[in-house]
C-alpha positions in Angstrom: -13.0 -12.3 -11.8 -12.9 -10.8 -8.6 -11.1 -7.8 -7.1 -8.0 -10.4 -5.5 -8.5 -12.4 -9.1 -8.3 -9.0 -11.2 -4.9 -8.5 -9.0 -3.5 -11.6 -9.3 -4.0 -11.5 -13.0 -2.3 -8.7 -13.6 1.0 -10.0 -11.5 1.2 -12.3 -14.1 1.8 -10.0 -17.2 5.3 -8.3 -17.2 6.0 -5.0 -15.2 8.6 -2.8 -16.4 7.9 -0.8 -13.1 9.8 -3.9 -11.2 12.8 -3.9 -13.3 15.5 -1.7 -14.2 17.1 -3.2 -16.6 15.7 -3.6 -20.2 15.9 -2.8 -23.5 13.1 0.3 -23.8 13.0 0.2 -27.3 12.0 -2.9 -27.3 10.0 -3.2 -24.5 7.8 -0.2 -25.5 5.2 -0.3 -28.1 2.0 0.9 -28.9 1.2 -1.8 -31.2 -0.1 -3.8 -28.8 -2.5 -1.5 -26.7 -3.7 -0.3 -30.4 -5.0 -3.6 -31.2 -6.6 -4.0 -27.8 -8.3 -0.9 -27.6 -9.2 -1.2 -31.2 -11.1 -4.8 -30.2 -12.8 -2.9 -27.4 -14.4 -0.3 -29.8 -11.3 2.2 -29.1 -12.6 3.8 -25.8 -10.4 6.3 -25.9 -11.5 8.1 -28.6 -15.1 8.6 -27.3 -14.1 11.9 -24.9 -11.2 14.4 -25.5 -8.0 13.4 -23.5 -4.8 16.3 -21.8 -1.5 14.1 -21.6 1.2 15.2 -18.8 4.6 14.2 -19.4 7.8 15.2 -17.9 10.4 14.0 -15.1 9.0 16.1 -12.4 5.6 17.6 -11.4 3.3 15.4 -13.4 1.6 14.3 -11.0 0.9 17.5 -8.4 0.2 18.9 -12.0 -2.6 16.5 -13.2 -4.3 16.4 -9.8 -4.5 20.2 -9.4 -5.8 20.5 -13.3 -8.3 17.5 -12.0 -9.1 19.6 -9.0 -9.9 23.2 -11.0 -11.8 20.7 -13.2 -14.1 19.0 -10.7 -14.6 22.6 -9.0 -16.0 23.7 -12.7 -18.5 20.2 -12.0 -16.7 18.9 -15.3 -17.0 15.0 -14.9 -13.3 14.1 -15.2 -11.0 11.2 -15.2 -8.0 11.2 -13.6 -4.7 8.6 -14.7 -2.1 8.4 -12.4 0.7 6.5 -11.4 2.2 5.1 -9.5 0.2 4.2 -7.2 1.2 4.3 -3.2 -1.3 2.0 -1.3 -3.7 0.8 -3.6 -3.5 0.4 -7.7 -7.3 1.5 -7.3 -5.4 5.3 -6.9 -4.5 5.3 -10.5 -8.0 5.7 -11.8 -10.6 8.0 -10.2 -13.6 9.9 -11.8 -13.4 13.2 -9.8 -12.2 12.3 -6.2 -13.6 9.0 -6.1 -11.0 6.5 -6.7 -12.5 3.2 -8.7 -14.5 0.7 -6.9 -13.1 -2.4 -6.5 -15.8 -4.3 -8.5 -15.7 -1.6 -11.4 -11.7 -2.5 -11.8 -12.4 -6.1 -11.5 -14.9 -5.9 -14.7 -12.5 -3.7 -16.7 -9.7 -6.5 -16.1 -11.8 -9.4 -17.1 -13.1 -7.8 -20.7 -9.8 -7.1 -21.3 -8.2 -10.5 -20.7 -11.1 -11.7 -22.5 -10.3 -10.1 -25.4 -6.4 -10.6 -25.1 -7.2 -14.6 -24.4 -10.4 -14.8 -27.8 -8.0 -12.8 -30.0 -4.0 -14.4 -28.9 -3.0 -10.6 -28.1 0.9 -11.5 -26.9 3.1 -9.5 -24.5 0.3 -7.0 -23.1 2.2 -5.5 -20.0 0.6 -4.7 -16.6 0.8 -0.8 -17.1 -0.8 -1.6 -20.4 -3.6 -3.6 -19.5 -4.0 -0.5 -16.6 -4.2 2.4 -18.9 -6.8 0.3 -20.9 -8.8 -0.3 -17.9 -8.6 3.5 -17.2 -10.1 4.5 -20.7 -12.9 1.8 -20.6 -14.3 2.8 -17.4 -14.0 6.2 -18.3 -16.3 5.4 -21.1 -18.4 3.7 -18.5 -18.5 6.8 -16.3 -19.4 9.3 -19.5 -16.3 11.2 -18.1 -16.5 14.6 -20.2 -12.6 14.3 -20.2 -9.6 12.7 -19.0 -6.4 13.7 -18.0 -3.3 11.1 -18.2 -0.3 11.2 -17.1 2.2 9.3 -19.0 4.2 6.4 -16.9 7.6 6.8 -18.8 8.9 8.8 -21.3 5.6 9.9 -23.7 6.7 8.7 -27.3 6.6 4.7 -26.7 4.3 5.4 -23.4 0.7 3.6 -23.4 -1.4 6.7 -22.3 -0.1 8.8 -25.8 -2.6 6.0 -27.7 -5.0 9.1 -26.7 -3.1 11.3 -29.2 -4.1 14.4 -27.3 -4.4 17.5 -29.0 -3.6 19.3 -25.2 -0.7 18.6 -23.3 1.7 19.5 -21.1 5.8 19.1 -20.4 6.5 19.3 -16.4 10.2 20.1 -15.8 12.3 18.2 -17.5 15.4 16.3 -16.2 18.0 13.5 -15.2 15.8 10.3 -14.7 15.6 7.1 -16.2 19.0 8.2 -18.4 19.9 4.5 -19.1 16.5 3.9 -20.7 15.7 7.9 -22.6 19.0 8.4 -23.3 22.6 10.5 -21.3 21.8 13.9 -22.3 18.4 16.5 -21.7 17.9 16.9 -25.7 17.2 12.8 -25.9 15.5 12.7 -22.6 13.6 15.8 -24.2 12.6 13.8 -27.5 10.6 10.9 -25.7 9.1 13.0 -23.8 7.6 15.6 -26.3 7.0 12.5 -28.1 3.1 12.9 -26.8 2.8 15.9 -28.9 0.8 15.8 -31.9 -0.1 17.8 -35.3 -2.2 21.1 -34.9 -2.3 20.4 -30.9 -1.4 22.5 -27.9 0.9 22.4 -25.8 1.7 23.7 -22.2 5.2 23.7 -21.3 7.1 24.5 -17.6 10.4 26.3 -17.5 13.0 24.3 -19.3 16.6 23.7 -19.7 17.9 25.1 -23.0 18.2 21.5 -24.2 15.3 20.7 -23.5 13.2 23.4 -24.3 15.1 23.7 -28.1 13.6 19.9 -28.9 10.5 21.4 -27.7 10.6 24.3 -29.8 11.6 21.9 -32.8 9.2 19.6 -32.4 5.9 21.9 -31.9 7.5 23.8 -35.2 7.3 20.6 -37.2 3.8 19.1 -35.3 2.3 23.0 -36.1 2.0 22.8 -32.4 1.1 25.7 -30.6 3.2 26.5 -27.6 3.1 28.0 -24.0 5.4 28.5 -21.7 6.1 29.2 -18.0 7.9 32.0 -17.1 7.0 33.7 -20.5 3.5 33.4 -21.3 2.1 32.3 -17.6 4.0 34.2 -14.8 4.5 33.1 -11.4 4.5 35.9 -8.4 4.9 36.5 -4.9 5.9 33.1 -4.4 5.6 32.4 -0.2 5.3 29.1 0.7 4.5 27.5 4.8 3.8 24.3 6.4 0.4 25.4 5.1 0.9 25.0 1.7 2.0 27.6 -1.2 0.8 30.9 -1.8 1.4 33.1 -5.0 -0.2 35.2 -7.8 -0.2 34.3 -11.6 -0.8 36.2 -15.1 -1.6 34.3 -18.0 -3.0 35.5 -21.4 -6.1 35.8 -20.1 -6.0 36.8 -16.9 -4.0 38.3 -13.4 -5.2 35.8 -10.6 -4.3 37.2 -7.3 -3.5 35.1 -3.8 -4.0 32.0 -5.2 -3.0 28.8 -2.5 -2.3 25.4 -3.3 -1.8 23.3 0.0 1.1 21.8 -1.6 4.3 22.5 -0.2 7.2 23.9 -1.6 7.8 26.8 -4.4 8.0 24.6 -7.4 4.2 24.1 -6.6 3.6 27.5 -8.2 5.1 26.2 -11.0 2.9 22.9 -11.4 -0.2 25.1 -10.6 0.9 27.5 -13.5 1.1 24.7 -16.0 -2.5 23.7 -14.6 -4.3 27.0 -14.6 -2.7 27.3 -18.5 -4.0 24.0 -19.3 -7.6 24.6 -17.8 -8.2 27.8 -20.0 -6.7 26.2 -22.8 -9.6 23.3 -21.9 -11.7 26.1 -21.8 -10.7 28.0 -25.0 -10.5 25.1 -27.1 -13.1 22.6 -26.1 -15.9 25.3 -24.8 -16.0 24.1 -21.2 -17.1 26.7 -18.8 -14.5 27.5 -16.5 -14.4 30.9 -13.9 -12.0 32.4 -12.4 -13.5 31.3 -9.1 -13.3 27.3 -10.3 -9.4 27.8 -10.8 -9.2 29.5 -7.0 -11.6 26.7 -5.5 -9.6 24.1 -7.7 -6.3 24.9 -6.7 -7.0 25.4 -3.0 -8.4 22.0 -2.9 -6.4 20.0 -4.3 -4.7 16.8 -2.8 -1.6 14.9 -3.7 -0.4 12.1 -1.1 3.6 11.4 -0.6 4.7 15.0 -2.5 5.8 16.4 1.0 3.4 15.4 2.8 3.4 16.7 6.6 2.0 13.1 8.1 2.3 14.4 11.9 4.0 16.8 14.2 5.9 16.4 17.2 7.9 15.7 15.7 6.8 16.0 12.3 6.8 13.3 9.6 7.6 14.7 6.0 7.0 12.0 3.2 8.2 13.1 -0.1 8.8 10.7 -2.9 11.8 12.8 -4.3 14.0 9.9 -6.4 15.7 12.1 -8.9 18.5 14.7 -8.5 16.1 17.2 -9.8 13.4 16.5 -6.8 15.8 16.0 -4.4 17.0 19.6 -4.9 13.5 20.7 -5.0 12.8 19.4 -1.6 16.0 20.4 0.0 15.1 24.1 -0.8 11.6 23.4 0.8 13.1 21.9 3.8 15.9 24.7 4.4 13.0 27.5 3.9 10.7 25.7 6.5 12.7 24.0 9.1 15.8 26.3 8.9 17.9 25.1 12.4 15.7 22.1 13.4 16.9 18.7 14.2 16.2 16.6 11.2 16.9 13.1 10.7 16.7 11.5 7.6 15.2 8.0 6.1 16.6 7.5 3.0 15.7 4.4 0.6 16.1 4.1 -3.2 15.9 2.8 -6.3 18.9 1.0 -7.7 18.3 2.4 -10.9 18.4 6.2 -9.8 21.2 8.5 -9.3 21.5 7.5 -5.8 24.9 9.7 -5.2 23.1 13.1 -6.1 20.0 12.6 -4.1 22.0 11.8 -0.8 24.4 14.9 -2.1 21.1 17.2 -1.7 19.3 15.7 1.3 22.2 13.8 4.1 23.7 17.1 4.9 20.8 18.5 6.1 20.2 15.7 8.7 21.4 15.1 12.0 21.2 11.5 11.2 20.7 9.4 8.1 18.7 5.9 8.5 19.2 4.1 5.4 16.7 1.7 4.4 14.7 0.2 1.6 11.4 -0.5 0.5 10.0 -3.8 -0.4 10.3 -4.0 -3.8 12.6 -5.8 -6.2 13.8 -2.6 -7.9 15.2 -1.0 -4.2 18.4 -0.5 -3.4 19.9 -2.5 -0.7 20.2 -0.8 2.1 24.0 -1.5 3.2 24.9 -0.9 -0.6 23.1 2.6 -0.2 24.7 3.5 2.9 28.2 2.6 1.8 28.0 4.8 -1.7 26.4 7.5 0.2 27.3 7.6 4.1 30.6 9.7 3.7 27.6 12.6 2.7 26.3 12.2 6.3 27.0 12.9 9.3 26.2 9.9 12.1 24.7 6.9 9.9 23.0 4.1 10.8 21.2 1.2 8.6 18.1 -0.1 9.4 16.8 -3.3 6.2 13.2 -2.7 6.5 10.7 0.9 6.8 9.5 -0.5 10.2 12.9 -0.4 12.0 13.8 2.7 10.6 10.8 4.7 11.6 10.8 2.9 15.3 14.7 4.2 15.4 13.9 7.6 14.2 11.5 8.5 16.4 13.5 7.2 19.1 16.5 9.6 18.4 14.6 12.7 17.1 13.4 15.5 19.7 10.1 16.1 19.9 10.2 19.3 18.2 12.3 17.8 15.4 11.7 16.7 12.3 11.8 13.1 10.4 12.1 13.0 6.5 10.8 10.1 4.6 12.4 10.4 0.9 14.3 8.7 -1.9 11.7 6.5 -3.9 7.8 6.6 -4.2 8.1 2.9 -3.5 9.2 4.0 0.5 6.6 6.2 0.4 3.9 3.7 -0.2 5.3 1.1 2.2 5.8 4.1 4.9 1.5 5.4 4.3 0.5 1.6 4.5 3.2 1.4 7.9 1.6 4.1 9.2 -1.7 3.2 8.7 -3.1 5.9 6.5 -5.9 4.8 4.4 -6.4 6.0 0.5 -9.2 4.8 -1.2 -12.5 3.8 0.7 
């Protein structure tokens, strides 16, 4: 198969990140990657593996681990998703995402294999996160970092049975599919923790962070948290990214800078620096104090508000929880306090639609509702009905195009437009305005 081939394949196996409305016990397994990855002489188990789960944070928090990693000259893999642009995004081997020929022969073993052997139901994000540990293997990455697509417990990537992880913030997402309250949400989600293993946690609910207690007790899990044993300081964060100091058990970095926006990114860089001298402690990779600076100062993570341009600016942010959406409100009242913002709101009919336009329309001059080209979007008039009484003067526009063309018609020049509301309306807005991800 070809690249287009390898693509077209994969459309054919089922996508739970199209729908949002399934059966998750059911739908989730890891029978079936087992079997696979057992036929393919079980990749995974050939370099040692950190698994991120959580509702918020994974990803800034993988990619800034990756970062500290690659400054260390640690050959490392790097599982993401989703992806914005290009699925080649989800898999990269230090910056360098994978070539289109090297993800063309990952897919083709493995649909030889699931067409020799009769393998049934193997599901797009499956046959991805296979791909992802094979050409690691190819790569003779010294480790990988993966973060988990939903949940952790029933989630593809936890096949790596990590004996590092990490639990970003954990929230209100996906609550028809994890369960109503924080402690189930909690459960899947520390389900990627495993016997004698270590585990790097951010600040947590008391739901959530008593399941997490629980369940490190029983797995004789050792445990760290943010906020008690890695400390965040002097928090100041700028259109130029995030600035702060940070004690751990080992060490009092001072001045560290992440260009990533907004004061939660302490946070995710917290969890990072924890996991990276945990990496260090555990596995005997060398790792200096100077690898964490260079790491974090480097590091790069698309659609997480993004400043695209300036006058006026463009801020792309992928918030598409209540949780993010709050998150990015505080960022935007801290940095454009008083300026004329209007909004471009598209989302997800399966999210919490009400609460994200709670947090973000009355901030905004004017709200442009929209939606994104996927089956799982919201429609726009649907969105703009539940949510337009939050605004002020509302308009709807049915594709990114219009809406963008309208905005920056309407905003001053010294304004500000915000993209937000799904990752999906991120993606389409980077491919609208021509930004290019992988080479």
């Amino acid at each position: 198969m070809n690249f287009a081939q390898s693509l077209h394949y994969l459309d054919a196996l089922i996508n739970y990140e199209k729908f949002s409305d399934y059966n998750y016990s059911q739908a989730y397994s890891l029978d079936r990657i087992r079997k696979l990855l057992f036929l393919l002489g079980n990749p995974q188990k050939k370099y040692p593996a950190v698994t991120v789960a959580g509702t918020k944070g994974k990803g800034s928090t993988v990619c800034t681990l990756g970062s500290i990693l690659n400054a260390a000259g640690i050959r490392t893999g790097i599982f993401v998703s989703p992806h914005l642009i290009s699925i080649r995004e989800r898999i990269k081997v230090g910056t360098q995402c994978i070539s289109e020929r090297a993800f063309a022969r990952e897919i083709s073993e493995i649909k030889n294999i699931i067409d020799a052997h009769r393998i049934k139901g193997i599901t797009y994000f499956e046959a991805i996160t296979t791909a992802a540990f094979l050409y690691f293997l190819r790569e003779k990455v010294k480790i990988a970092i993966m973060e988990v697509g939903l949940g952790g417990r029933l989630d593809a990537v936890n096949i790596a049975e990590s004996t590092i992880s990490a639990i970003t913030p954990i929230s209100y997402d996906h609550t028809h599919l994890l369960g109503r309250s924080l402690r189930e949400i909690a459960k899947e989600k520390c389900g990627i923790i495993h016997n004698n293993s270590y585990v790097v946690s951010a600040k947590q609910e008391k739901q959530a962070l008593d399941v997490l207690n629980n369940v490190t007790l029983k797995k004789n899990a050792r445990l760290f948290i943010s906020g008690r044993d890695i400390v965040a300081s002097n928090i100041k964060t700028s259109l130029s990214g995030t600035g702060f100091s940070l004690k751990t058990r080992y060490n009092f970095y001072r001045k560290l800078h992440t260009p990533l926006i907004g004061s939660y990114q302490a946070g995710n860089a917290s969890v990072a620096v924890c996991l990276a001298e945990t990496i260090k402690d555990r596995l005997g990779f060398r790792i200096s104090e100077d690898d964490i600076k260079k790491g974090i100062s480097r590091v790069s993570f698309p659609g997480r508000f993004q400043v695209y341009s300036t006058n006026p600016y463009i801020i792309l942010d992928g918030a598409q929880n209540k949780a993010s959406a709050e998150a990015l409100k505080g960022a935007l009242k801290r940095i454009f306090n008083k300026k004329y913002i209007s909004l471009i709101l598209g989302v997800s009919s399966d999210k919490d639609y009400k609460q994200i336009a709670k947090n973000l329309c009355p901030l905004a001059k004017n709200v442009i509702f929209t939606q994104a080209d996927s089956p799982r979007a919201l429609s726009a008039l649907e969105l703009a009905h539940g949510a337009g009484a939050l605004s002020g003067k509302s308009f709807v526009c049915y594709n990114f195009r219009d809406s963008i063309d309208f905005a920056r018609s309407i905003t001053p020049e010294d304004g500000v437009i915000v993209i937000a509301g799904s990752l999906f309306l991120v993606g389409e807005a980077l491919k609208t305005l021509s930004v290019k991800r992988c080479g």
